[in-house]
matplotlib code that plots the C-alpha trace (Angstrom):
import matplotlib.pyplot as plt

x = [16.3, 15.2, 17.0, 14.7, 15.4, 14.0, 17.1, 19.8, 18.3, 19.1, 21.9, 23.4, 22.1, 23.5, 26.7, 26.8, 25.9, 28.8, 31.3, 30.0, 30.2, 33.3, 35.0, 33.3, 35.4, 38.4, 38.0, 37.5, 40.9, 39.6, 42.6, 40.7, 37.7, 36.5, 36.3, 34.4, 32.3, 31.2, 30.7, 28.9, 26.4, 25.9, 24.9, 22.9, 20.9, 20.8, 19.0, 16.4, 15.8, 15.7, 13.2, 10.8, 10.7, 10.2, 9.1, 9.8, 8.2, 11.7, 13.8, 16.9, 19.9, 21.8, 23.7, 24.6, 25.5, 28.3, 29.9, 30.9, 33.0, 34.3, 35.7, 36.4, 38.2, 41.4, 41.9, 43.1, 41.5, 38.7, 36.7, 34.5, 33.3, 31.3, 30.3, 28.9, 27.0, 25.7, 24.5, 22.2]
y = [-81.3, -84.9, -86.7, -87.9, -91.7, -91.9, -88.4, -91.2, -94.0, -91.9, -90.4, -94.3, -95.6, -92.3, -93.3, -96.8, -95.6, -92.9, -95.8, -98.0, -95.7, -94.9, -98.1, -98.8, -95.7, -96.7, -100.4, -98.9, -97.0, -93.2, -91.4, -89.0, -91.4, -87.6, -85.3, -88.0, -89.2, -85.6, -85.0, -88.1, -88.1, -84.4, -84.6, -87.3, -85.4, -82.4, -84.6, -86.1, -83.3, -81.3, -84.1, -83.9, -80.2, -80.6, -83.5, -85.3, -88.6, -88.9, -88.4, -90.8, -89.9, -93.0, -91.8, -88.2, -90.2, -92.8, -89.3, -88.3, -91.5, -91.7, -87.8, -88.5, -91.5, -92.2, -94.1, -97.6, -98.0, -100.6, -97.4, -99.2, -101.8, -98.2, -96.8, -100.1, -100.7, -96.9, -97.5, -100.3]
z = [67.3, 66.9, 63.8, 60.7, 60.5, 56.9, 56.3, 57.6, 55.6, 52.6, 53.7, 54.3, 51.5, 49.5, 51.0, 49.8, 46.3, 46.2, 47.3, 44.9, 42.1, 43.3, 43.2, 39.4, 38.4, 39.6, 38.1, 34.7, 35.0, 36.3, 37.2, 39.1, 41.0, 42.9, 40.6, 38.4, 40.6, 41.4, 38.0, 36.3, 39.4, 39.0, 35.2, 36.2, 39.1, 36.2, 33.5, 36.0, 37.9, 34.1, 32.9, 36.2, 35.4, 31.4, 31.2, 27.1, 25.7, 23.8, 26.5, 26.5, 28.5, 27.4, 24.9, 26.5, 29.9, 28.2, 26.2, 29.4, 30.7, 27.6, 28.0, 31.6, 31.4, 29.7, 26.2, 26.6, 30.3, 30.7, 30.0, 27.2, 29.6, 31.5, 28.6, 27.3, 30.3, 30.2, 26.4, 27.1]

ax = plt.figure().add_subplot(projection="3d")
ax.plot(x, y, z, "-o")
ax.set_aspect("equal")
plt.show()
């Protein structure tokens, strides 16, 4: 079977983004960079792929997506600097 080169772009690209993501968490003091990762970017696939299939003229995720940081991360971490940036 011949490989998709446009399935590896993404899959490289996806790859970046995860590390990325990953290193964020850790900067902002996650004491579990994995299992937060895996959930913020699942929550985040859930409310787009939510609002592609129900589709809402109010929809705003900002507020939802910078609750979960905040429960994710602990108190008196640089946690405020990702929920900021999440809320704007």
């Amino acid at each position: 079977m011949r490989a998709c080169p446009r399935r590896q772009q993404l899959g490289s690209t996806g790859a970046r983004v995860n590390a990325w993501f990953a290193t964020w968490l850790r900067v902002v003091g996650s004491t579990d960079v994995e299992r937060d990762a895996n959930l913020i970017m699942n929550y985040w696939t859930g409310l787009v792929l939510h609002e592609l299939a129900i589709p809402d003229p109010e929809f705003d995720p900002r507020r939802r997506l910078a609750a979960l940081p905040d429960t994710l991360i602990p108190a008196g971490s640089s946690r405020e600097a990702l929920s900021s940036n999440l809320s704007h």
